[in-house]
C-alpha positions as CSV (number, residue, x, y, z in Angstrom):
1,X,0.0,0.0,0.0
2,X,1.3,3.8,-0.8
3,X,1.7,5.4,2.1
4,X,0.8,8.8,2.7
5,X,3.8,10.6,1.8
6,X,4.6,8.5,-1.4
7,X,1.0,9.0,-2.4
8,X,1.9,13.6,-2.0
9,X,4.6,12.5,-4.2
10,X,3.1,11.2,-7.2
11,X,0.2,14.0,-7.1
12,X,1.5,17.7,-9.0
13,X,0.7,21.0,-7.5
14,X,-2.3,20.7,-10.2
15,X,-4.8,18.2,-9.5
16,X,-5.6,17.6,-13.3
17,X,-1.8,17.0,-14.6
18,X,-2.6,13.3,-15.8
19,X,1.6,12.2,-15.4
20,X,2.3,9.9,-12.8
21,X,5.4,10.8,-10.3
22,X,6.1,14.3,-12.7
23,X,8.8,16.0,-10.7
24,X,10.6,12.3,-11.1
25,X,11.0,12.2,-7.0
26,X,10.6,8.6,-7.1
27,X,12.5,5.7,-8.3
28,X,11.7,2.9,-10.0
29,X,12.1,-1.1,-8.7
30,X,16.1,-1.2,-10.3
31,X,16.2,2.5,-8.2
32,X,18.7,4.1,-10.9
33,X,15.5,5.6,-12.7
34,X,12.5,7.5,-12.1
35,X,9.1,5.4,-11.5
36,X,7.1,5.9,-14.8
37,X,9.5,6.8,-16.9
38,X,11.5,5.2,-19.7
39,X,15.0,6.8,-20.8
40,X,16.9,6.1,-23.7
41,X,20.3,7.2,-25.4
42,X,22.5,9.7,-23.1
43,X,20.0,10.8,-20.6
44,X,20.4,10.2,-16.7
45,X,18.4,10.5,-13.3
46,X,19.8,12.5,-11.0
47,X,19.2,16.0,-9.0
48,X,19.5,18.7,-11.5
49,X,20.1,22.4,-11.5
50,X,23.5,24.3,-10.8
51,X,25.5,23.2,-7.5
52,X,24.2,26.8,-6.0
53,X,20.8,25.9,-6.3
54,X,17.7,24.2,-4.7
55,X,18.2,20.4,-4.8
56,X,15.3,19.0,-7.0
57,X,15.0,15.8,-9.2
58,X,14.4,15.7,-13.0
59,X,16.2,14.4,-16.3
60,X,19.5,15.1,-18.0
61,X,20.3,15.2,-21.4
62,X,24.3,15.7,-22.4
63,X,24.8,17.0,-25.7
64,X,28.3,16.2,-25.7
65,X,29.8,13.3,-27.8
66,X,29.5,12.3,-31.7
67,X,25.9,12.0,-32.7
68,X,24.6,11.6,-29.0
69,X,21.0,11.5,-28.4
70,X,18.3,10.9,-25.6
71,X,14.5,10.6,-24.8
72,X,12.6,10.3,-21.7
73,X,8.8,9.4,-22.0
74,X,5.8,8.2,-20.2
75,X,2.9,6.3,-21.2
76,X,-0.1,8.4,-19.9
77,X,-3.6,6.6,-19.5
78,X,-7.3,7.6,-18.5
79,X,-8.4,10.0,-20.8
80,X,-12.2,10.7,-21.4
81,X,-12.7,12.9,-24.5
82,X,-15.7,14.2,-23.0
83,X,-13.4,16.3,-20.2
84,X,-12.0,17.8,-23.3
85,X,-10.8,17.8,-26.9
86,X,-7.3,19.8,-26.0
87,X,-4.1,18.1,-24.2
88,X,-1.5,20.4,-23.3
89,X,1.9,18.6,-22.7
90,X,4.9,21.0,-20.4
91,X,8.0,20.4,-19.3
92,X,9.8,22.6,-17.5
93,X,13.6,22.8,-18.2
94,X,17.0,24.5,-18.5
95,X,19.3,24.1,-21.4
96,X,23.2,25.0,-20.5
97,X,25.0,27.7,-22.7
98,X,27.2,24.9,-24.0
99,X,24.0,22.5,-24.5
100,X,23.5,22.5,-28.8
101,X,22.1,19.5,-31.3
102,X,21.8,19.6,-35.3
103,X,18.5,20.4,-37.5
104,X,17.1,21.8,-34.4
105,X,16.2,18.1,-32.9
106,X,15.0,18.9,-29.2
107,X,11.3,18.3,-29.2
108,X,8.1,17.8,-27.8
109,X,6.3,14.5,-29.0
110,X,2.9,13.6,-28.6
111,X,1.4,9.7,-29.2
112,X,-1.9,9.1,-29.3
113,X,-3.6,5.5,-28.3
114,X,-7.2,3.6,-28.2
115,X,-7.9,0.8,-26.1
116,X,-6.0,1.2,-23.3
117,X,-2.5,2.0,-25.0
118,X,-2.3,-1.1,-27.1
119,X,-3.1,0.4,-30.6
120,X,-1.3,3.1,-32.2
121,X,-3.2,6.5,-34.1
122,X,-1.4,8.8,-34.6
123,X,1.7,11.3,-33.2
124,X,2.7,14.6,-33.4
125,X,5.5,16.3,-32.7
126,X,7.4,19.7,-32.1
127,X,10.9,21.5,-32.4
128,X,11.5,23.8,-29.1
129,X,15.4,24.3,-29.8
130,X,14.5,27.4,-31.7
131,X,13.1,28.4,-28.5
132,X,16.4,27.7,-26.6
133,X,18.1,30.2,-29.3
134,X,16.1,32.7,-29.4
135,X,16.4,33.2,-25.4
136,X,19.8,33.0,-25.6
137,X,19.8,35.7,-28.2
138,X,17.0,37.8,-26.4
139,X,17.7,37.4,-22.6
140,X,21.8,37.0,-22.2
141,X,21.5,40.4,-21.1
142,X,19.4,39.6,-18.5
143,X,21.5,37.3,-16.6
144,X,24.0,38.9,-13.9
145,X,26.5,41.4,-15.4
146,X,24.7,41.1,-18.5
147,X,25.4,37.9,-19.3
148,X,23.9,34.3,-19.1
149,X,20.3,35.1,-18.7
150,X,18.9,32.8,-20.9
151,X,20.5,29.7,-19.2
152,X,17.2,29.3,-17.2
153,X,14.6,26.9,-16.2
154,X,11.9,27.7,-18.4
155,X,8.5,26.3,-19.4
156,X,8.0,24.4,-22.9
157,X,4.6,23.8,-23.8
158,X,2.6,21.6,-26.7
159,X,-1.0,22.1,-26.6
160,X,-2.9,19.6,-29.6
161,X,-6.1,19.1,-30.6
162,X,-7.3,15.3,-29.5
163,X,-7.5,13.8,-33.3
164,X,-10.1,10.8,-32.5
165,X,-12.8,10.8,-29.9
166,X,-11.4,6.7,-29.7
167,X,-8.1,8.4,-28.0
168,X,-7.6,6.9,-24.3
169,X,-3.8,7.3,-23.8
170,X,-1.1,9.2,-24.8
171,X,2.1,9.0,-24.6
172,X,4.6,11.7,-23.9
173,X,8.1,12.1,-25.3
174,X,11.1,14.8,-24.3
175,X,13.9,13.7,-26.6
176,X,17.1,15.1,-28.9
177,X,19.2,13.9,-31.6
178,X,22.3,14.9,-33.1
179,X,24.1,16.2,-30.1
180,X,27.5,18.5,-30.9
181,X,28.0,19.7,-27.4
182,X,31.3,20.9,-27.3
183,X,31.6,20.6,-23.1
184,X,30.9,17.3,-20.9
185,X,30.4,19.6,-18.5
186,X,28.2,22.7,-19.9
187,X,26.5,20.6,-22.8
188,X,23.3,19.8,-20.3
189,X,19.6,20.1,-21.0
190,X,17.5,19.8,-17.5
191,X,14.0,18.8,-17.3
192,X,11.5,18.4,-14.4
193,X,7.8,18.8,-13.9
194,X,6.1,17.2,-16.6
195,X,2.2,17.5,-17.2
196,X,-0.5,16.9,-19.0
197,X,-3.9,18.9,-18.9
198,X,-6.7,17.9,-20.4
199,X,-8.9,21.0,-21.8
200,X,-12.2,22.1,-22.9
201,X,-10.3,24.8,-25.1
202,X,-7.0,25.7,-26.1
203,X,-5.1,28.5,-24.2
204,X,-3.7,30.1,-27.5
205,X,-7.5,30.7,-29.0
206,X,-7.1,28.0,-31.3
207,X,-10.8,26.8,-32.3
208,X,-11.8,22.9,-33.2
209,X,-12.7,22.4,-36.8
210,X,-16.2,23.8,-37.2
211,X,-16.1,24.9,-33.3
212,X,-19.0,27.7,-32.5
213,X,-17.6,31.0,-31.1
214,X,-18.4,31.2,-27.2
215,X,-18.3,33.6,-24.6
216,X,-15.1,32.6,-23.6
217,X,-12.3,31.5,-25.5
218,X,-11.1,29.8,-22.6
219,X,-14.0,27.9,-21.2
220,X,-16.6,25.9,-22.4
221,X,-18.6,25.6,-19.6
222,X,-22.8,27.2,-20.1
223,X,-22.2,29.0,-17.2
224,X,-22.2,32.9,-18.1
225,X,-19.0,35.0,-17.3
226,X,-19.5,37.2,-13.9
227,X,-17.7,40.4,-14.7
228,X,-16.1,41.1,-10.8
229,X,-14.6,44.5,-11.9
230,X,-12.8,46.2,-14.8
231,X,-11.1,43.3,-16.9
232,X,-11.9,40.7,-13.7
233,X,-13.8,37.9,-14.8
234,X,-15.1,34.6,-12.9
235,X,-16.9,31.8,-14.1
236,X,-18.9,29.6,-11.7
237,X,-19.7,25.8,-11.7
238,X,-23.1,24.7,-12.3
239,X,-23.4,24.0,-8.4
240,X,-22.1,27.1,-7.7
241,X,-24.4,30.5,-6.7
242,X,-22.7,33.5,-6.9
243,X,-25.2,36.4,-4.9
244,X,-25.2,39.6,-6.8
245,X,-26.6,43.1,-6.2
246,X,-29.3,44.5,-8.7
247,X,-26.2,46.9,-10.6
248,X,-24.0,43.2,-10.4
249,X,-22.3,43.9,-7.3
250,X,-21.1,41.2,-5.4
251,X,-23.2,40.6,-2.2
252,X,-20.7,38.0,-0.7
253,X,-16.8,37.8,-0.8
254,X,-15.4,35.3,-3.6
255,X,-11.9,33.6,-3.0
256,X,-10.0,32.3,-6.0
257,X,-7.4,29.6,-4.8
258,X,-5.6,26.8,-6.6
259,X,-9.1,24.8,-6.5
260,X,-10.7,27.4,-8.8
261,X,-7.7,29.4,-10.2
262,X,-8.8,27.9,-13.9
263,X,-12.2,29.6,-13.3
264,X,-10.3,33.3,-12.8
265,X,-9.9,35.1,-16.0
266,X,-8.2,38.5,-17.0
267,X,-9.7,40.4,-20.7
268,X,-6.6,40.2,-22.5
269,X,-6.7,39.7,-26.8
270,X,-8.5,36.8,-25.3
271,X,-10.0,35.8,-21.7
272,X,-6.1,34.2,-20.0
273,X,-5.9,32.5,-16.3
274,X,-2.9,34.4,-15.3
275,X,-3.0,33.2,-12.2
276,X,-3.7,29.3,-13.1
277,X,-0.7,26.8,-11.6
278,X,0.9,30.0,-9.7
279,X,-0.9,29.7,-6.7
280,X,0.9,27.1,-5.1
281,X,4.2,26.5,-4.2
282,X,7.1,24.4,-2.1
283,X,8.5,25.7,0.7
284,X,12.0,24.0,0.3
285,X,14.3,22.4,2.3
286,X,17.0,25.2,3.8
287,X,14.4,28.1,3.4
288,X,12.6,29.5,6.5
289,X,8.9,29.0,7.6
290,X,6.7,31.8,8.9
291,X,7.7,31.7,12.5
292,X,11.7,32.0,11.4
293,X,12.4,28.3,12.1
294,X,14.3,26.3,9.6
295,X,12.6,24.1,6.9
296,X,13.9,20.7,7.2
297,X,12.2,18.7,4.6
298,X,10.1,20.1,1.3
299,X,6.7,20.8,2.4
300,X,3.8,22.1,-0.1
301,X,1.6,25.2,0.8
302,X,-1.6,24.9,-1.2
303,X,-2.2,28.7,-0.7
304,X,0.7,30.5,-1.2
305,X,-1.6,33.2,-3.4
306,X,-5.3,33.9,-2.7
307,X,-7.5,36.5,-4.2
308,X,-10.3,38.0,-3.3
309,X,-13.2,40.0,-4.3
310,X,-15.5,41.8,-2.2
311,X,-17.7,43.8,-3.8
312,X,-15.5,47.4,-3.3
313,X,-14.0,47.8,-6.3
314,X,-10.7,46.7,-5.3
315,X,-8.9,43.6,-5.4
316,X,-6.9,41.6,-2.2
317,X,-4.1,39.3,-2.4
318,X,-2.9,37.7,-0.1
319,X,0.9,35.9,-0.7
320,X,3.4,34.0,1.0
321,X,6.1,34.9,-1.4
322,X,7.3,31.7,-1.9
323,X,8.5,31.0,-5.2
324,X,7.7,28.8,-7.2
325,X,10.6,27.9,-9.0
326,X,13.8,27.3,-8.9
327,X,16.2,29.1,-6.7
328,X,19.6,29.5,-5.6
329,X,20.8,28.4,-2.4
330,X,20.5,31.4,0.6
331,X,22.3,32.6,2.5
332,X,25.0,32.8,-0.1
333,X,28.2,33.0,1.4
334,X,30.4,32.3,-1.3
335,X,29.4,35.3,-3.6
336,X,28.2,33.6,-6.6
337,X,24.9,36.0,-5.8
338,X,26.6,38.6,-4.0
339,X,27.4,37.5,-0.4
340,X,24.0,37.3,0.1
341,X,23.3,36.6,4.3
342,X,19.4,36.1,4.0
343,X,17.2,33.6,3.6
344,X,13.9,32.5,1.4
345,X,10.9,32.9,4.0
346,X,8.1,32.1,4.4
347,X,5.6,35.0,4.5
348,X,2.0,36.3,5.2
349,X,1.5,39.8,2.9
350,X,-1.7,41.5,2.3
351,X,-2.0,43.9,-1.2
352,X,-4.9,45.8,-2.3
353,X,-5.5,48.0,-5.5
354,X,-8.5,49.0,-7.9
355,X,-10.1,46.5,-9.9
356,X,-10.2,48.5,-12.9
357,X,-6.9,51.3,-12.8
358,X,-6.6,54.5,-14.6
359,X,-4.0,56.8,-15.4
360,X,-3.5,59.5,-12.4
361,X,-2.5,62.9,-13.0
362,X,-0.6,62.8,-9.8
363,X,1.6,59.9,-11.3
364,X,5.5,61.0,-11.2
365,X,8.5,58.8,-12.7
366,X,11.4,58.2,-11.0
367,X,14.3,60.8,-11.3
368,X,18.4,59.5,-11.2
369,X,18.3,57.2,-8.7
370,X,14.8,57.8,-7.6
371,X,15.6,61.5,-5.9
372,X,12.4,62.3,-5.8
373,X,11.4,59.1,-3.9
374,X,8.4,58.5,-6.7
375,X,8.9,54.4,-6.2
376,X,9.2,53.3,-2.7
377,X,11.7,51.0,-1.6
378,X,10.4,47.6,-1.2
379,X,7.5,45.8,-2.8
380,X,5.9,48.0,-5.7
381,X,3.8,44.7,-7.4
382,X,3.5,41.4,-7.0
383,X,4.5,38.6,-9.8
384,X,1.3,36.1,-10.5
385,X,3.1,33.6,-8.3
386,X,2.9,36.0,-5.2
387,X,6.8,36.9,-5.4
388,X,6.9,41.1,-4.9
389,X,8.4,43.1,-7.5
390,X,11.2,46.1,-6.0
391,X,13.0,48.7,-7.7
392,X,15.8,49.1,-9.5
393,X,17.5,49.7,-6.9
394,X,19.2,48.3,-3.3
395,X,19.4,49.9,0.2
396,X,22.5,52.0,-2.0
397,X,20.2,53.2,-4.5
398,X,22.8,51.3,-6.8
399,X,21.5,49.2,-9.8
400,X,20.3,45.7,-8.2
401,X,20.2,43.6,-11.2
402,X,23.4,42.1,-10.9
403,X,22.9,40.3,-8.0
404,X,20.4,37.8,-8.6
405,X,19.9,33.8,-8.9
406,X,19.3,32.8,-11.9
407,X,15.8,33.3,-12.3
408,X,16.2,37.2,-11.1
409,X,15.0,36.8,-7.9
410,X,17.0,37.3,-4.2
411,X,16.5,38.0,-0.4
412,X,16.0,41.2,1.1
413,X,17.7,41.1,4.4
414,X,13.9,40.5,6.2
415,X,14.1,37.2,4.3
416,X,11.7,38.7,1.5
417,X,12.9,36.7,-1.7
418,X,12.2,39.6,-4.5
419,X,12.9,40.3,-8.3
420,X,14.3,43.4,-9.7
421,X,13.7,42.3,-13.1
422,X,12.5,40.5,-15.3
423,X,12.0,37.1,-13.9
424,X,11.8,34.9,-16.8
425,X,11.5,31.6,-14.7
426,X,7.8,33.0,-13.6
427,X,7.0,32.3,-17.4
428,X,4.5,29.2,-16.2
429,X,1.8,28.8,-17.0
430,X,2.1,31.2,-20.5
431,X,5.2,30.1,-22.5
432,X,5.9,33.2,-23.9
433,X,8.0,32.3,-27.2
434,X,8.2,35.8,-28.5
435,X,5.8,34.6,-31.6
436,X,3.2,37.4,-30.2
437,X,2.6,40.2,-27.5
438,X,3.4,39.0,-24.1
439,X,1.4,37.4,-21.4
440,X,0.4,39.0,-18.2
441,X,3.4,38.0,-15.4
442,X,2.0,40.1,-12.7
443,X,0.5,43.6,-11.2
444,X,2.0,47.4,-9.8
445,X,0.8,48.2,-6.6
446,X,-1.5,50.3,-8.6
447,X,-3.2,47.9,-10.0
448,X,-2.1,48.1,-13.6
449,X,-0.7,45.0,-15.3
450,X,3.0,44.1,-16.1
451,X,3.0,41.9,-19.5
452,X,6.4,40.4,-20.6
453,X,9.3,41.6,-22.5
454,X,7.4,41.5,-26.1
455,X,5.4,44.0,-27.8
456,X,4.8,42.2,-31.2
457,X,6.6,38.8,-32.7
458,X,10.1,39.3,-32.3
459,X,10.1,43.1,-31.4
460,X,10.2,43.8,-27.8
461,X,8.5,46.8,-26.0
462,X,11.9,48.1,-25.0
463,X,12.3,48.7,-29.0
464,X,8.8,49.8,-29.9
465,X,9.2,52.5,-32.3
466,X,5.3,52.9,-33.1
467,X,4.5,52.2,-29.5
468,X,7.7,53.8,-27.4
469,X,6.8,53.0,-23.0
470,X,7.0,55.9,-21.4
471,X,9.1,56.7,-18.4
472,X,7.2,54.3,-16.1
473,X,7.7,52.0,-18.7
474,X,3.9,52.0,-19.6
475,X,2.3,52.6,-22.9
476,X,-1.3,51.8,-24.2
477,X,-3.2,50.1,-26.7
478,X,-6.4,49.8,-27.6
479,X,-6.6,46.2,-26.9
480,X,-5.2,46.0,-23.8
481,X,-5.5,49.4,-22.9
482,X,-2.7,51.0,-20.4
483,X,-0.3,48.8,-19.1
484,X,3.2,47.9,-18.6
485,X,6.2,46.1,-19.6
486,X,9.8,44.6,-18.4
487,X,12.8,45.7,-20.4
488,X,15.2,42.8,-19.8
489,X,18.5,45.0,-20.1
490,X,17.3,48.7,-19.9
491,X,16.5,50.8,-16.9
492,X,13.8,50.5,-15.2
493,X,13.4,46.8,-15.9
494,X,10.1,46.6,-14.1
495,X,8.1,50.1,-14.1
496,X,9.4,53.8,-13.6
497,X,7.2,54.9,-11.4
498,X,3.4,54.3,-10.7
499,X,0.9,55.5,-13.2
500,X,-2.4,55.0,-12.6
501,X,-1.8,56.0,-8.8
502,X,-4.9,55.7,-6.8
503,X,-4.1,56.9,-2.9
């Protein structure tokens, strides 16, 4: 019988993700591989990550060697096409500098089965090395000293369209050929976290042949859309009654957790979950809980973000500000993030802003060095995971975005693990591939949104000639009205100043 704790292990942080152990915690009955999995060619077991970092388990690929090659895959079973027509298939993962294969063959694979996995469909398949490339071309700049800031754990995504009604199984395929590393050491490709969600509708827009155009692009469900405030949208269950006033007001507080975070939309180009698989997190080994004490083993907080709506035109979060990726290890005290002597912790924050933000005339963008004190030290947003957002700057008022892990985030020296810049690791659930305009990756204490880096395919906002930000790095457009961006690279990084300031 599976005890307890084995049983924690083999669930996800989402409750739908259909792969069986996916952050490859446990081992199989030979225990040199993970339970579920099968691996071919030059790929190994083993706890992955830089030395610096958080321990966690996952895959490795080594690109080094004549030819080499590698695959690790997992037969997936239990689907019901009547849960939905959409499968979307991530790993998370983080390719070394020195990592590099021919004819771009890192990919995604997706097998599709009938009765019970024993008879083959159909497959499909696709390349995500282009991916890897164009990071490295995009977001070196954002790495420490300006260099290195694409060698990240990132999120890979294949979303596909369920081809036969007949499907039952699937099964799941990371893999690369033609390796031409040129470094045993610094030729690695890491991969954890794998999942598969079965959806009603695909993230991207994408319709089913034929599909009728509903309410929501992102929800099938007959239940209408409650509009909870500006560009704040909730869609209840059939058993559930949400009370509202005669002008739609809400007559009774509405949390959105991790049970119903797939429910919680923001009016984007389409209606997006921004906050979908960011609500919970681990609380790792070495970090500190909320009463200060030392975390000793890995322990998973359900409700590391809540929000809530109340009727008063505002929102409330509520965050931990635990985050939910990959960090390094803290305190640092051998300088490889700046002699750091704080830890992660564990904490219990409380934000509130306007539903439905406008530009303020009293707004006012920083000066040099924020002289004129128009963006407060400390947290001035909040990332969709619950991790705050500072300044630019540290207790010095000297540029802080050298000092980071390497997913841009650090302690503060009250234990508050921050970003000062982009923090391309908080890419999850999105996958922003720079094929369109960014995603949503958090919120100014104003209430305004922060997207990602890109304004169009391949042009990011930074650039924008047609669309320049303005010195809080804002700008607006008629789709998404005003909002802001990071400029991996360029001062301010985050925003300039707040610009639909409300108190």
């Amino acid at each position: 019988m599976i005890t307890a704790l084995l049983l924690s292990l083999y669930l996800s942080q989402d409750q739908n993700n259909l792969v069986l152990n996916p952050d490859f915690s446990l081992a199989n009955s030979t225990k040199v591989g993970p339970d579920h999995f099968q691996l071919e060619g030059t790929t190994t077991w083993s706890w992955v990550g830089f030395s610096d970092e958080t321990a966690i388990r996952g895959i490795r690929f080594n690109s080094f060697g004549a030819q080499a090659y590698g695959s690790v895959s997992q037969m997936v079973e239990g689907l019901d096409y009547t849960k939905g027509h959409w499968v979307k298939f991530t790993v998370r993962a983080r390719a070394d500098d020195g990592f590099s294969v021919s004819n771009d063959k890192l990919a995604l694979k997706i097998d599709f089965y009938s009765k019970q996995g024993t008879a083959y469909i159909d497959s499909a398949e696709r390349l995500i090395y282009r991916e890897v490339q164009k990071d490295r071309k995009d977001f070196s700049v954002n790495g420490n000293n300006g260099k290195a800031g694409a060698a990240v754990w990132r999120t890979y995504l294949f979303e596909e369209l369920l081809p036969f009604k007949e499907v039952d199984s699937l099964k799941l395929t990371l893999s690369f050929h033609g390796g031409n590393g040129q470094s045993k050491d610094y030729s690695q490709f890491c991969a954890t976290d794998f999942s598969l969600i079965q959806e009603q509708s695909a993230s991207d827009g994408r319709k089913e042949p034929e599909a009728t155009l509903k309410q929501s692009s992102s929800t099938s469900s007959d239940q209408p859309l409650i509009q909870l405030g500006g560009r704040w949208f909730y869609q209840p269950t059939t058993e559930e009654h949400i009370a509202l006033s005669s002008d739609g007001k809400l007559l009774k507080s509405l949390v959105i957790n991790a049970d119903n975070a797939d429910r919680f939309f923001y009016k984007d180009d389409r209606m997006v979950n921004p906050f979908a698989g960011n609500m919970s997190a681990w609380l790792r080994k070495g970090y500190l809980d909320l009463k200060g004490e030392l975390v000793k083993e890995d322990r998973f907080i359900k409700d590391n973000v809540t929000v809530t709506f109340d009727g008063s035109g505002f929102i409330n979060i509520r965050a931990r500000n635990i985050p939910n990726h990959q960090t390094a290890k803290f305190p640092d005290t051998y300088g490889t993030q700046g002699y750091n002597p704080s830890y992660i912790q564990e904490h219990d924050y409380q934000y509130r802003w306007p539903v439905d933000p406008k530009p303020s005339k009293k707004a006012i963008a920083m000066t040099d060095r924020d002289a004129n004190g128009a963006l407060n030290m400390g947290t001035v947003g909040i990332a969709v995971n619950g991790v705050a957002f500072y300044n630019p700057f540290d207790a010095g008022m000297q540029d802080a975005s050298s000092i980071m892990d390497r997913c841009c985030g650090h302690p503060s020296p009250d234990n508050r693990y921050h970003y000062h810049k982009y923090p391309i690791c908080v890419n999850t659930p999105f996958v922003d591939k720079g094929t369109t305009h960014s995603p949503v990756i958090g919120f100014a204490l104003d209430g305004m949104p922060v997207y990602g880096p890109y304004e169009a395919a391949d042009i990011m906002a930074r650039d924008s000639k047609s669309n320049p930000l303005n010195a809080f790095n804002a700008h607006f457009d008629k789709v998404r009205g005003w909002h802001y961006h990071v400029t991996p690279g360029k001062f301010p990084y985050i925003i300039g100043g707040y610009f639909a300031r409300w108190w």
